[in-house]
Predicted model as a PDB file, atoms N, CA, C, CB and O in Angstrom, pLDDT in the B-factor column:
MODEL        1                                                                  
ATOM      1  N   UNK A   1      14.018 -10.046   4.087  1.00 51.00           N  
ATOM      2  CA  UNK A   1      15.162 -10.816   3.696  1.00 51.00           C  
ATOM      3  C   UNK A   1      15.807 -11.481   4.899  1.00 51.00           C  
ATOM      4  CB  UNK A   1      16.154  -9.944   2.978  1.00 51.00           C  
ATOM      5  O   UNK A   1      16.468 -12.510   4.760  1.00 51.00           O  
ATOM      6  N   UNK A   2      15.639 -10.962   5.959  1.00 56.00           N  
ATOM      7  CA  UNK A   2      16.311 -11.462   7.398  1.00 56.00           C  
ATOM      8  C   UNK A   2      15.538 -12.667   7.709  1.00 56.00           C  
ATOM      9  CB  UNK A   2      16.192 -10.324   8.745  1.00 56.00           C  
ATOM     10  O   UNK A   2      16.003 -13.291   8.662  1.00 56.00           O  
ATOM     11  N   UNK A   3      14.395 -13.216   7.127  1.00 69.00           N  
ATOM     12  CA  UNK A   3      13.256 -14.244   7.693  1.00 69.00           C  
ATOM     13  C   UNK A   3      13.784 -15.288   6.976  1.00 69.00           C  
ATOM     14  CB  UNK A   3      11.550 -13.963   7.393  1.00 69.00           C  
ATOM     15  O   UNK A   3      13.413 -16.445   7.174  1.00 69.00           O  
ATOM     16  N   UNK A   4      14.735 -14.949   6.044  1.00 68.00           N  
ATOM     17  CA  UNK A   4      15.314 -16.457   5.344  1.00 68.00           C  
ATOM     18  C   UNK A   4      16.888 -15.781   4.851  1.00 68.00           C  
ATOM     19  CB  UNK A   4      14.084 -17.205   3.603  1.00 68.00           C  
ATOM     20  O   UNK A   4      17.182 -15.262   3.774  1.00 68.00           O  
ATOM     21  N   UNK A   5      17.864 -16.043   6.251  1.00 77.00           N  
ATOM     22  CA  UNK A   5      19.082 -15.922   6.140  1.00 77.00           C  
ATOM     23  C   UNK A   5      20.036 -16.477   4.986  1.00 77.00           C  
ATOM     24  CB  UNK A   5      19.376 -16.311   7.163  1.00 77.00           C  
ATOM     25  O   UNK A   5      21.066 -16.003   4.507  1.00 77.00           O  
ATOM     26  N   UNK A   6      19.246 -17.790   4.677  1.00 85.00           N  
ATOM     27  CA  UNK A   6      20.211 -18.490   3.484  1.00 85.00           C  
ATOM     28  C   UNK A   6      19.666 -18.832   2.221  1.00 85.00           C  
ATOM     29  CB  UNK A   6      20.776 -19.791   3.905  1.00 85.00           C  
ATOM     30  O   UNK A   6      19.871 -19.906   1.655  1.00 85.00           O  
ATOM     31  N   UNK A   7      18.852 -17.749   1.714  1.00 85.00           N  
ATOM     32  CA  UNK A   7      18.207 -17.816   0.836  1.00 85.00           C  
ATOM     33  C   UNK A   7      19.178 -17.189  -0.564  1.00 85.00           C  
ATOM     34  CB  UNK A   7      16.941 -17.171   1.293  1.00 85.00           C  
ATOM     35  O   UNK A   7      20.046 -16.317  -0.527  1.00 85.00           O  
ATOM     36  N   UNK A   8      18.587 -18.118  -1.976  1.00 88.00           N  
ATOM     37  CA  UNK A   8      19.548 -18.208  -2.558  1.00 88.00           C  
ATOM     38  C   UNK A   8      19.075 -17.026  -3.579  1.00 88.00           C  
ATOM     39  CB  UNK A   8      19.894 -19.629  -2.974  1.00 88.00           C  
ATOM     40  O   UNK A   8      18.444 -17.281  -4.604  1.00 88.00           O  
ATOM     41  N   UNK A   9      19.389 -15.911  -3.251  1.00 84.00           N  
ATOM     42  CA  UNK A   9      18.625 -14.762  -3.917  1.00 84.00           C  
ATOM     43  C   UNK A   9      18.605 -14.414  -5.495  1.00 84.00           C  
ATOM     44  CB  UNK A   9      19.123 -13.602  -3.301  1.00 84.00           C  
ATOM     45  O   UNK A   9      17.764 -13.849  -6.195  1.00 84.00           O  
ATOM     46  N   UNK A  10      20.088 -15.076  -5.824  1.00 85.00           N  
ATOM     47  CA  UNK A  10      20.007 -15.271  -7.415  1.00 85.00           C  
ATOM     48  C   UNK A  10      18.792 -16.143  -7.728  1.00 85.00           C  
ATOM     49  CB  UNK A  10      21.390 -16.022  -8.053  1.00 85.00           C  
ATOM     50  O   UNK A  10      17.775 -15.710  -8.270  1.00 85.00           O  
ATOM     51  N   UNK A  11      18.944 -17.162  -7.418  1.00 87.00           N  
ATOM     52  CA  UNK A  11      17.784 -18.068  -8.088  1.00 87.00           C  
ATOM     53  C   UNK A  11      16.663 -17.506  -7.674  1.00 87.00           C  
ATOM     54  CB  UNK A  11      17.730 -19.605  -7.722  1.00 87.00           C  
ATOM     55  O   UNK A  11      15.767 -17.635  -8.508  1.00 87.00           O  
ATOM     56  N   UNK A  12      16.486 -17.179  -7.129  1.00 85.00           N  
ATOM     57  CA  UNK A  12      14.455 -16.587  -6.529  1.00 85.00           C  
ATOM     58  C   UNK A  12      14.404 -15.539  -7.722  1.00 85.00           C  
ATOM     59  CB  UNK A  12      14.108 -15.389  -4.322  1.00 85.00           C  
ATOM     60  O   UNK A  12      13.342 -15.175  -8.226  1.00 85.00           O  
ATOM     61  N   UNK A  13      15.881 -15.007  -8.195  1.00 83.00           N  
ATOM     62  CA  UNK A  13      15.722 -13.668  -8.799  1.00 83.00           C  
ATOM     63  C   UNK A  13      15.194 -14.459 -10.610  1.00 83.00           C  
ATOM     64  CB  UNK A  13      17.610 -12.500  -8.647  1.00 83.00           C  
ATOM     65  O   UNK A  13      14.213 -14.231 -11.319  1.00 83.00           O  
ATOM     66  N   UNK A  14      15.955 -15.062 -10.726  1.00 85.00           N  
ATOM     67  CA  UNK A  14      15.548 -15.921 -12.446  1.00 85.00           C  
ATOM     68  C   UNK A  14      14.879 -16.662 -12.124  1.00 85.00           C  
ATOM     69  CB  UNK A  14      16.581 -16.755 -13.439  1.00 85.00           C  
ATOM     70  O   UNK A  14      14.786 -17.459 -13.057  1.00 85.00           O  
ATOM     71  N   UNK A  15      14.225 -16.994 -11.255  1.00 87.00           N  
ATOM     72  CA  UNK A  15      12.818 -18.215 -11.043  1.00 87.00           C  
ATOM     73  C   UNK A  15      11.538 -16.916 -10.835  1.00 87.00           C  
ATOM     74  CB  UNK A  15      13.021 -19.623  -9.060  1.00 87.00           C  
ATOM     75  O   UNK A  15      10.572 -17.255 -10.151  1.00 87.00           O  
ATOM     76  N   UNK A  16      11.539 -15.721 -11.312  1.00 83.00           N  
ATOM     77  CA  UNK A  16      10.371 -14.964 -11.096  1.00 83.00           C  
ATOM     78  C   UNK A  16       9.524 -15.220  -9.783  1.00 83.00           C  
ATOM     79  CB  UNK A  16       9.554 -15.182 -12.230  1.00 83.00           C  
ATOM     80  O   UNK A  16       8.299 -15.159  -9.680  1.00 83.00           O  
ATOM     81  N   UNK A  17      10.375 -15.493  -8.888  1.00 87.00           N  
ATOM     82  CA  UNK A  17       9.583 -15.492  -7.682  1.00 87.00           C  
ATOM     83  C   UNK A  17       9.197 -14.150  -7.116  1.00 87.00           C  
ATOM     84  CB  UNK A  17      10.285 -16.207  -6.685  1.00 87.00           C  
ATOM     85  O   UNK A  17       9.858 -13.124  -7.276  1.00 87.00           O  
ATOM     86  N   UNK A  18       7.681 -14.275  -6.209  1.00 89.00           N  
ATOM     87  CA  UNK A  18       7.063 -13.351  -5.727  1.00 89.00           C  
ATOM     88  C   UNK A  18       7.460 -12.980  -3.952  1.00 89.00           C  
ATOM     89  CB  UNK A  18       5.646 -13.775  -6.066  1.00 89.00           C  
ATOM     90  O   UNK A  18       7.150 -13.720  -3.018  1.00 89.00           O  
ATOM     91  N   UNK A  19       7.996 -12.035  -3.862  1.00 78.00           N  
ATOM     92  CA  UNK A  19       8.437 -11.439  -3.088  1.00 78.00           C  
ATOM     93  C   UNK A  19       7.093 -11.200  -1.600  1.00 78.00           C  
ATOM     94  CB  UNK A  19       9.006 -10.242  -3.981  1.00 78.00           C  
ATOM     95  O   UNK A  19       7.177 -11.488  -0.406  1.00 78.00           O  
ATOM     96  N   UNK A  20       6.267 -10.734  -2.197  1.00 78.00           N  
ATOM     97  CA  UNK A  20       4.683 -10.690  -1.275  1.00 78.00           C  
ATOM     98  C   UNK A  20       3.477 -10.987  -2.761  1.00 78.00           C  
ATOM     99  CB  UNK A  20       4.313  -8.484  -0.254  1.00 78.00           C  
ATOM    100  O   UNK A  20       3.222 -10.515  -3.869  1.00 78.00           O  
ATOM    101  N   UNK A  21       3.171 -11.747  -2.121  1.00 77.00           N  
ATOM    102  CA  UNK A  21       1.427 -12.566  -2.915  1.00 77.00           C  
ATOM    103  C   UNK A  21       0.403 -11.262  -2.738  1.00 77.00           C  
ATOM    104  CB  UNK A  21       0.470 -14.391  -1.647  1.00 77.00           C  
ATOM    105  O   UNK A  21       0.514 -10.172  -2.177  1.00 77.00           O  
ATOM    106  N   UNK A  22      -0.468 -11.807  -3.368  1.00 81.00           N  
ATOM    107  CA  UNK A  22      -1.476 -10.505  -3.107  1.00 81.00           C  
ATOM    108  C   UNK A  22      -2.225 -10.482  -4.644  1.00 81.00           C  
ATOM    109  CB  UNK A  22      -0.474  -8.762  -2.683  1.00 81.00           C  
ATOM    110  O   UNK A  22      -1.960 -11.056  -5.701  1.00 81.00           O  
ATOM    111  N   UNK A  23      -3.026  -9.768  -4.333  1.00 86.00           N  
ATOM    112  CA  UNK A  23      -3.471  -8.666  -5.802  1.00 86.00           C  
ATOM    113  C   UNK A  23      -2.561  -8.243  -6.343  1.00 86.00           C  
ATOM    114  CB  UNK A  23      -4.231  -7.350  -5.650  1.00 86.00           C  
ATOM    115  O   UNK A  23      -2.580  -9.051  -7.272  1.00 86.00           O  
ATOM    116  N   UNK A  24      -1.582  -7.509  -6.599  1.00 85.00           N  
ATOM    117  CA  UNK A  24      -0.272  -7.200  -6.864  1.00 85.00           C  
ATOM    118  C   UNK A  24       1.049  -7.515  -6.059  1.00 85.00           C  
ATOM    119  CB  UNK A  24      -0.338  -6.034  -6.972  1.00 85.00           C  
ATOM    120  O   UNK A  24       1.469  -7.066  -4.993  1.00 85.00           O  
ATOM    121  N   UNK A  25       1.579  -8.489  -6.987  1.00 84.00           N  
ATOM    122  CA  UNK A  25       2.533  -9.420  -5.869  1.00 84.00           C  
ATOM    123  C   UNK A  25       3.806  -8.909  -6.116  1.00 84.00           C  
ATOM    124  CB  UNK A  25       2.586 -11.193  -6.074  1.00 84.00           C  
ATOM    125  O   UNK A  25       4.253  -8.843  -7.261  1.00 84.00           O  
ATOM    126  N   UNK A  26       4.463  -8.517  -5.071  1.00 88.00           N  
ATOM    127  CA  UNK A  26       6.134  -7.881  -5.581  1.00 88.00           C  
ATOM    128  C   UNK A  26       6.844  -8.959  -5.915  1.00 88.00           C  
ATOM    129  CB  UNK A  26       7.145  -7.051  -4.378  1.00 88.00           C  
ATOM    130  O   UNK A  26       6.778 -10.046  -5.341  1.00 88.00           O  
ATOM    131  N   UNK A  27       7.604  -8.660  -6.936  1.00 87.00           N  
ATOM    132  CA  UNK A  27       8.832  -9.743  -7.500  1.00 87.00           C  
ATOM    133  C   UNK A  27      10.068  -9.839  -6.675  1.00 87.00           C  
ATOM    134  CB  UNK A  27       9.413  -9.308  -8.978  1.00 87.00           C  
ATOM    135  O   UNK A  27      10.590  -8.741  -6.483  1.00 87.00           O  
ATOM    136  N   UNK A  28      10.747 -10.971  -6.071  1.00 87.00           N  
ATOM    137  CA  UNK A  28      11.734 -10.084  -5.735  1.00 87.00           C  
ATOM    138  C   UNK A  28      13.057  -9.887  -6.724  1.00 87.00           C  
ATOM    139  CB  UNK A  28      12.129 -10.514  -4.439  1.00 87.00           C  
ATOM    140  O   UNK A  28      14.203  -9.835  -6.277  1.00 87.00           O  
ATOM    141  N   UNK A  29      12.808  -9.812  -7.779  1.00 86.00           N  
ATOM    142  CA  UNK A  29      13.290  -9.005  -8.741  1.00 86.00           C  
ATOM    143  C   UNK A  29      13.650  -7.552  -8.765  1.00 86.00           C  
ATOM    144  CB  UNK A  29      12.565  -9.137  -9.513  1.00 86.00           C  
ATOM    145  O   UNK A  29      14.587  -6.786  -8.991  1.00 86.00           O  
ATOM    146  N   UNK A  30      12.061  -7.602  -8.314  1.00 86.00           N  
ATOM    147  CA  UNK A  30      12.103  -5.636  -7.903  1.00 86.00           C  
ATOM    148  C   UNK A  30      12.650  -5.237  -7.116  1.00 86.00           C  
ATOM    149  CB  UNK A  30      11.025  -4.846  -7.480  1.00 86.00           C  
ATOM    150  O   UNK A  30      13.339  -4.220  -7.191  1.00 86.00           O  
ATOM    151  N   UNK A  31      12.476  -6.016  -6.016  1.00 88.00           N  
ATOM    152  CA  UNK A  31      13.324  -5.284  -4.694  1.00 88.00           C  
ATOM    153  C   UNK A  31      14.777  -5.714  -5.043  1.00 88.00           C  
ATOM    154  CB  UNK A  31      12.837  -5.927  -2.923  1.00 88.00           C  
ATOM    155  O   UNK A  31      15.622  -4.926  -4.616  1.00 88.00           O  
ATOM    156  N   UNK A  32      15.310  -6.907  -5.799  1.00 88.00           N  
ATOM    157  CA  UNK A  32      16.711  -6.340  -5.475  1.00 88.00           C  
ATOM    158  C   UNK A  32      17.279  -5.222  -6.813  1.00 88.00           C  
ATOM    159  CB  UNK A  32      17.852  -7.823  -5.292  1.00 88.00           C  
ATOM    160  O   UNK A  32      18.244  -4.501  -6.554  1.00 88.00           O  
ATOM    161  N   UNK A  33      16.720  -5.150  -8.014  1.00 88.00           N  
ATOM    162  CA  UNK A  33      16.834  -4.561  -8.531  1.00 88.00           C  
ATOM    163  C   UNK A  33      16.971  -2.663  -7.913  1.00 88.00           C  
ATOM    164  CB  UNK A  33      16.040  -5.170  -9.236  1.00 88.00           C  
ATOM    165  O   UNK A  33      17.784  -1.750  -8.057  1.00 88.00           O  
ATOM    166  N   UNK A  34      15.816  -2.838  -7.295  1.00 92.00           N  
ATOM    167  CA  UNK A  34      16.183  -1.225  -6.509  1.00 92.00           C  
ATOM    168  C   UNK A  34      17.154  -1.261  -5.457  1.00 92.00           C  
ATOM    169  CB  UNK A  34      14.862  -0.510  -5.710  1.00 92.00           C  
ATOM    170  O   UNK A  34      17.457  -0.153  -5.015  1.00 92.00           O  
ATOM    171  N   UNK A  35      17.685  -2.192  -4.975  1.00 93.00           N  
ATOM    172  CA  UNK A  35      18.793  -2.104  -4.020  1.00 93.00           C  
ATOM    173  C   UNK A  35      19.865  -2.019  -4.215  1.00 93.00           C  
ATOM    174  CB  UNK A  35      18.900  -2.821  -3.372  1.00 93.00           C  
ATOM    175  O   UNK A  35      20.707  -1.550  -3.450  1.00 93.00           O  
ATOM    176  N   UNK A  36      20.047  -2.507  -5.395  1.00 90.00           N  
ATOM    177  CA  UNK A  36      21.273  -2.856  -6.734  1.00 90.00           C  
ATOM    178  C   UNK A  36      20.984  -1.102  -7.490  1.00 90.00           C  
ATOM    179  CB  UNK A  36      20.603  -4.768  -8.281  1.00 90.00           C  
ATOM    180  O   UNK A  36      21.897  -0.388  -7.906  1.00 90.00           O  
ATOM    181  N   UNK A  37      19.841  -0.820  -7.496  1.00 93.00           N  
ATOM    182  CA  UNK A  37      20.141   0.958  -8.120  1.00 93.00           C  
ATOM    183  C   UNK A  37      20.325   1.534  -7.478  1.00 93.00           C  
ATOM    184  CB  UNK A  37      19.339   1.835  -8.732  1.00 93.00           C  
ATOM    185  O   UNK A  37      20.997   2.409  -8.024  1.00 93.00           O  
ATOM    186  N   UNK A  38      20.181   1.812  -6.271  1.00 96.00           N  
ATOM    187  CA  UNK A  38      20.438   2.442  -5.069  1.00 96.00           C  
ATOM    188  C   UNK A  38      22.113   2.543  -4.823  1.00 96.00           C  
ATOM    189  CB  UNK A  38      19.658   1.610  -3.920  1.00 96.00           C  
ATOM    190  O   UNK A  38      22.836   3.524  -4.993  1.00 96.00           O  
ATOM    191  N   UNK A  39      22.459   1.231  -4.379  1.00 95.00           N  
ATOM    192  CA  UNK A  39      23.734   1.180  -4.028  1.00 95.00           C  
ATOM    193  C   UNK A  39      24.719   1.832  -5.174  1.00 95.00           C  
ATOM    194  CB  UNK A  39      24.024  -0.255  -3.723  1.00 95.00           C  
ATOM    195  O   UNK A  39      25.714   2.486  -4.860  1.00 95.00           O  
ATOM    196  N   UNK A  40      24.341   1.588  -6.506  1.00 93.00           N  
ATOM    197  CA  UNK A  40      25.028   2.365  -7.487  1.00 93.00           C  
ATOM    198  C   UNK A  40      25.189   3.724  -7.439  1.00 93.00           C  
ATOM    199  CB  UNK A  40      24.533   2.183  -8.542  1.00 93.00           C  
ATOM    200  O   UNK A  40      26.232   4.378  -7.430  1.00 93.00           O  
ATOM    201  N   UNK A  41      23.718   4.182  -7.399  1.00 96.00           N  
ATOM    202  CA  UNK A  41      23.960   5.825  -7.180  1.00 96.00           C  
ATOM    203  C   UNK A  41      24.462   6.590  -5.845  1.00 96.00           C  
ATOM    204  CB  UNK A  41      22.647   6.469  -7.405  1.00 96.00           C  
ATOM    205  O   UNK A  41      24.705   7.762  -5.557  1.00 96.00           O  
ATOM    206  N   UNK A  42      24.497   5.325  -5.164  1.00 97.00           N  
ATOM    207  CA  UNK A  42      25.396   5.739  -3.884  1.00 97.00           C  
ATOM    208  C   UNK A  42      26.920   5.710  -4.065  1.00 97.00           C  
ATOM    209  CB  UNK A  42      25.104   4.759  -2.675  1.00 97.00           C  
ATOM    210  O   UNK A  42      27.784   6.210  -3.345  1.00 97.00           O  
ATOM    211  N   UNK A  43      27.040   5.010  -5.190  1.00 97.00           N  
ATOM    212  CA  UNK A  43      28.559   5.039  -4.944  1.00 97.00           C  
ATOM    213  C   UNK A  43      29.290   5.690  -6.111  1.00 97.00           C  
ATOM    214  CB  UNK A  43      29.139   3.565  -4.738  1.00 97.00           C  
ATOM    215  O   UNK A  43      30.462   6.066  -6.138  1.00 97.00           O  
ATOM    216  N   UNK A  44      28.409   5.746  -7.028  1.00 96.00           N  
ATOM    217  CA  UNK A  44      29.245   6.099  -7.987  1.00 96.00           C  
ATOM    218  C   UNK A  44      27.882   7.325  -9.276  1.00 96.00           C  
ATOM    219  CB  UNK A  44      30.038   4.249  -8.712  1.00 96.00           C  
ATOM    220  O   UNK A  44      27.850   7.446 -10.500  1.00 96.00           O  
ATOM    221  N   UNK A  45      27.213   7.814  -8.411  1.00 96.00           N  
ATOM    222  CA  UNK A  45      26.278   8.734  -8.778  1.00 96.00           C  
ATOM    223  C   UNK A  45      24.812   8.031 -10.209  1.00 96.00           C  
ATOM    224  CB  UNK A  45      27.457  10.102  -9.382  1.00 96.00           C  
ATOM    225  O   UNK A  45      24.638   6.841 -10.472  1.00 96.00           O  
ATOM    226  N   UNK A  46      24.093   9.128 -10.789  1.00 94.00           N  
ATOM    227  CA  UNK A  46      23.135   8.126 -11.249  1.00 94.00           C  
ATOM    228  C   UNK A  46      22.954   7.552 -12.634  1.00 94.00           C  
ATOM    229  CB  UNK A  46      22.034   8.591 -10.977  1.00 94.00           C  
ATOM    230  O   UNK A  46      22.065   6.840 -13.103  1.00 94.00           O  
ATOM    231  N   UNK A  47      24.241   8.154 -13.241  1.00 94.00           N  
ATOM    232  CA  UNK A  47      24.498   8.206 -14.868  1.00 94.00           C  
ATOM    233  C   UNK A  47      24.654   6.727 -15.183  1.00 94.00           C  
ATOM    234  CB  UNK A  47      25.971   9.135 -15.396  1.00 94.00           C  
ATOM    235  O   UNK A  47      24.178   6.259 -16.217  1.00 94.00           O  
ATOM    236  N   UNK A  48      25.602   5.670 -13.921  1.00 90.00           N  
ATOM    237  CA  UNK A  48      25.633   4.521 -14.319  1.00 90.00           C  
ATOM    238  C   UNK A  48      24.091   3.942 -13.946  1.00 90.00           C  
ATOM    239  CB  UNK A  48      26.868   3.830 -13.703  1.00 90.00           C  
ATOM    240  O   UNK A  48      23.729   2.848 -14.379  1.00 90.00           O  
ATOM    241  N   UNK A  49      23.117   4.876 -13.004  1.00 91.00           N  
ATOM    242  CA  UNK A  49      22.169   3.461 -12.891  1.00 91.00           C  
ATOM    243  C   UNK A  49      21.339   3.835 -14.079  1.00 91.00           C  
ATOM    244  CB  UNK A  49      21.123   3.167 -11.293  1.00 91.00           C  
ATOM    245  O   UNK A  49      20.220   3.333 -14.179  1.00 91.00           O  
ATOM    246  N   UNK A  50      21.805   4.719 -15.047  1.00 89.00           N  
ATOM    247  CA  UNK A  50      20.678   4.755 -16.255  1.00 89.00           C  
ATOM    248  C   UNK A  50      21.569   3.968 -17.236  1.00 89.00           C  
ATOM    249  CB  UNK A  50      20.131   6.473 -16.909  1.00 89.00           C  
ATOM    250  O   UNK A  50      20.921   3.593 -18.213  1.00 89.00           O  
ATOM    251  N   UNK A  51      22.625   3.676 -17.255  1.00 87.00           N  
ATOM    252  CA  UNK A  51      23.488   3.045 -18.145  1.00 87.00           C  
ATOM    253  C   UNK A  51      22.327   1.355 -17.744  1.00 87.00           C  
ATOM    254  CB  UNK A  51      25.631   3.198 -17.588  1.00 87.00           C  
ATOM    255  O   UNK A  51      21.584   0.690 -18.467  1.00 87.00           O  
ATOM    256  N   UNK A  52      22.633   1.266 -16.592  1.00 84.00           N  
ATOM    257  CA  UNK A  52      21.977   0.130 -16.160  1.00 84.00           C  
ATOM    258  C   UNK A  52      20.667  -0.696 -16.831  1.00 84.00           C  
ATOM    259  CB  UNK A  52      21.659   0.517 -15.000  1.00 84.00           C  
ATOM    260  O   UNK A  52      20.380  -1.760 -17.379  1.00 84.00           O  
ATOM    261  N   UNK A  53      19.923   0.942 -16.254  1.00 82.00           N  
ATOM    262  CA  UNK A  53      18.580   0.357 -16.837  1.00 82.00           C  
ATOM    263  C   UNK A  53      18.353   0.487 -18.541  1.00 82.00           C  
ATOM    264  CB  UNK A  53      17.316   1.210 -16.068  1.00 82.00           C  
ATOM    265  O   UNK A  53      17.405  -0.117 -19.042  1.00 82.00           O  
ATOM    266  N   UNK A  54      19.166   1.212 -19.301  1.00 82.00           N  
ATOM    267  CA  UNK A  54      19.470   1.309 -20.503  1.00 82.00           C  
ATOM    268  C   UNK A  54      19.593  -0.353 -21.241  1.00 82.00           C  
ATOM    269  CB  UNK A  54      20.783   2.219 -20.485  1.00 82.00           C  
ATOM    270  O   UNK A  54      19.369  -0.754 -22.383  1.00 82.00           O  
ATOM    271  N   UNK A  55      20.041  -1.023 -20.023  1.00 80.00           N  
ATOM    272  CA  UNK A  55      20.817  -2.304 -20.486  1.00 80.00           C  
ATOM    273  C   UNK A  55      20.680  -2.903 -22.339  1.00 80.00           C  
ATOM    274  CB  UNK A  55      20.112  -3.583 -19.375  1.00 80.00           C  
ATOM    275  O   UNK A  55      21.514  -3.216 -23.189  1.00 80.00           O  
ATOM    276  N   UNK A  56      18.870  -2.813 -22.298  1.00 75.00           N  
ATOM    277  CA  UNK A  56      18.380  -3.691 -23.507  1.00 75.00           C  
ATOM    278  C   UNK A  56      17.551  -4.813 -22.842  1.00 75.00           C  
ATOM    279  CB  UNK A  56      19.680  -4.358 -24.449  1.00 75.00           C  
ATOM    280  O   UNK A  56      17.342  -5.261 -21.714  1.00 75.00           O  
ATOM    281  N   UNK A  57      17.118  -5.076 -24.360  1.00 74.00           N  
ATOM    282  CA  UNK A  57      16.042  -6.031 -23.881  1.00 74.00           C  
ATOM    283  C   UNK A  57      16.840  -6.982 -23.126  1.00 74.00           C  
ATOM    284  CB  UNK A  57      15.156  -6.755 -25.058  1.00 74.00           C  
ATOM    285  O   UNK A  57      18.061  -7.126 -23.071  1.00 74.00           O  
ATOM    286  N   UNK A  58      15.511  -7.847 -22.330  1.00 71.00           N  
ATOM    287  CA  UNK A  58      16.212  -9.058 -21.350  1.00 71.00           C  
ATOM    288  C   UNK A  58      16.276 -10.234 -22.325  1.00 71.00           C  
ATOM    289  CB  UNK A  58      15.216  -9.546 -19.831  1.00 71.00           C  
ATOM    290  O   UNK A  58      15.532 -10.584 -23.242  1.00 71.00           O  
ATOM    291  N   UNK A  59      17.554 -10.791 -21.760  1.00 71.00           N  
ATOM    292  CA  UNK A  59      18.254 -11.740 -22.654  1.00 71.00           C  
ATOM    293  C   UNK A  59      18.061 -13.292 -21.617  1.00 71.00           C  
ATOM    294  CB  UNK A  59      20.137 -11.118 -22.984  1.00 71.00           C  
ATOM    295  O   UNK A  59      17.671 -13.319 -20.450  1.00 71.00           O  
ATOM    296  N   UNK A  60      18.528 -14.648 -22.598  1.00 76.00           N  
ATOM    297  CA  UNK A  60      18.359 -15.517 -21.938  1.00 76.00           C  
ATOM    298  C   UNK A  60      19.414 -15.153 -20.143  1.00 76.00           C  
ATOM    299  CB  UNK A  60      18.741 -16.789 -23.032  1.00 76.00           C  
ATOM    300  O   UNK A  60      20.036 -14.092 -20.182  1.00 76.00           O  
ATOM    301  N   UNK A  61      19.530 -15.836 -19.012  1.00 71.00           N  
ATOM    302  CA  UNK A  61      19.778 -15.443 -18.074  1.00 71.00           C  
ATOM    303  C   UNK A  61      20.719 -14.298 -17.677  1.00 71.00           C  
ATOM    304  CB  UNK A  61      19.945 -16.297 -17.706  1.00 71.00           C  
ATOM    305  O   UNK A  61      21.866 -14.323 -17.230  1.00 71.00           O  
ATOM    306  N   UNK A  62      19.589 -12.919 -18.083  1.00 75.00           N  
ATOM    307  CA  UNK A  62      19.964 -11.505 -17.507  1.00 75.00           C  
ATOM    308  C   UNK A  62      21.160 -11.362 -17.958  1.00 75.00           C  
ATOM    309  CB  UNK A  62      19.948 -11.280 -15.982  1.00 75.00           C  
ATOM    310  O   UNK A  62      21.916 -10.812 -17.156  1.00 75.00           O  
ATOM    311  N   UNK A  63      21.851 -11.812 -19.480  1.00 73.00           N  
ATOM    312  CA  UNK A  63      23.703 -11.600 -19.242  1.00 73.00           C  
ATOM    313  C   UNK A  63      23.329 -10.254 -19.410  1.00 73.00           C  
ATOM    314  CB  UNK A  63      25.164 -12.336 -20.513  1.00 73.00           C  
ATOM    315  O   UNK A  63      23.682  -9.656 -18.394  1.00 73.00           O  
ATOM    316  N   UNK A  64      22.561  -9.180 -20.529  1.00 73.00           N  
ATOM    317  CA  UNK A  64      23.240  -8.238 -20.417  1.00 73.00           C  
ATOM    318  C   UNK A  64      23.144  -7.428 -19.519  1.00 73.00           C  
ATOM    319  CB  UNK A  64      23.238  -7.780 -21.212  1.00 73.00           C  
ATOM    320  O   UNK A  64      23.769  -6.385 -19.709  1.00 73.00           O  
ATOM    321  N   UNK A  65      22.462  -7.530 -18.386  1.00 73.00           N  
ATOM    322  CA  UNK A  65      21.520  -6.780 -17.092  1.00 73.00           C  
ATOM    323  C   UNK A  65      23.178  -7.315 -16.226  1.00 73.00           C  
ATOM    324  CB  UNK A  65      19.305  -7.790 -16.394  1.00 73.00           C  
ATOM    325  O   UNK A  65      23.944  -6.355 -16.302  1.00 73.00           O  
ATOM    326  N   UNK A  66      23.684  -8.211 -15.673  1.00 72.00           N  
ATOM    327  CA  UNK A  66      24.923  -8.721 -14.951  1.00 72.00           C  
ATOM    328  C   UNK A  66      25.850  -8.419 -15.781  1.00 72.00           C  
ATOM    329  CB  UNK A  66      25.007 -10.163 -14.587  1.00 72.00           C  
ATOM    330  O   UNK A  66      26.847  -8.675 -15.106  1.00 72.00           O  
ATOM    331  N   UNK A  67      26.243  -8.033 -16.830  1.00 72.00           N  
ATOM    332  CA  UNK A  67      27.326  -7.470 -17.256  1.00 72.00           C  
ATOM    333  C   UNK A  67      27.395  -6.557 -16.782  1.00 72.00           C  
ATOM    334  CB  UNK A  67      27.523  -7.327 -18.308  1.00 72.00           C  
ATOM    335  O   UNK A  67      27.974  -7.194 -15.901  1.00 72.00           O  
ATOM    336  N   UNK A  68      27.388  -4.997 -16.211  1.00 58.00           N  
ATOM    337  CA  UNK A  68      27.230  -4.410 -15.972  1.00 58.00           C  
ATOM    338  C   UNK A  68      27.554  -4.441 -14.440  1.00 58.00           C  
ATOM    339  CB  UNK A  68      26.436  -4.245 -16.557  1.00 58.00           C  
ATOM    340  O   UNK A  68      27.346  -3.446 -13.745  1.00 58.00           O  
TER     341      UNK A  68                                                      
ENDMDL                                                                          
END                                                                             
C-alpha cells in the first residue's frame, strides 16, 4: 500500500481490483477487508466483526457491508 501513497482505495475496492496477479490473484478487497476486521476486534472485541461478516448478501455498492 506504501508503493502507491494516493491511491484511491475505495474505488480499487468496488472495481474488483487485484491486489497481486498470479494463479490466485489477491483482491484488494481482501486485504482491506481483513484490516477493517482486525481493527474491529481490536477495538471493540469479535462479536461486532461477526455482526460484520453476518452483513447479508452483497448489495448494489456494498451499502449493507458500509453500514456497519
Amino acid at each position: 500500500m506504501s508503493r502507491k501513497p494516493n491511491a484511491d482505495w475505495l474505488s480499487l475496492y468496488m472495481d474488483v481490483t487485484n491486489f497481486e496477479g498470479g494463479e490466485k490473484p489477491l483482491k484488494v478487497a481482501y486485504v482491506l477487508n481483513a484490516l477493517i476486521a482486525r481493527k474491529i476486534e481490536k477495538e471493540k472485541g469479535f462479536a461486532p466483526v461477526m455482526e460484520l461478516l453476518g452483513c447479508g448478501k452483497k448489495e448494489k455498492g456494498d451499502e449493507n457491508y458500509f453500514r456497519h
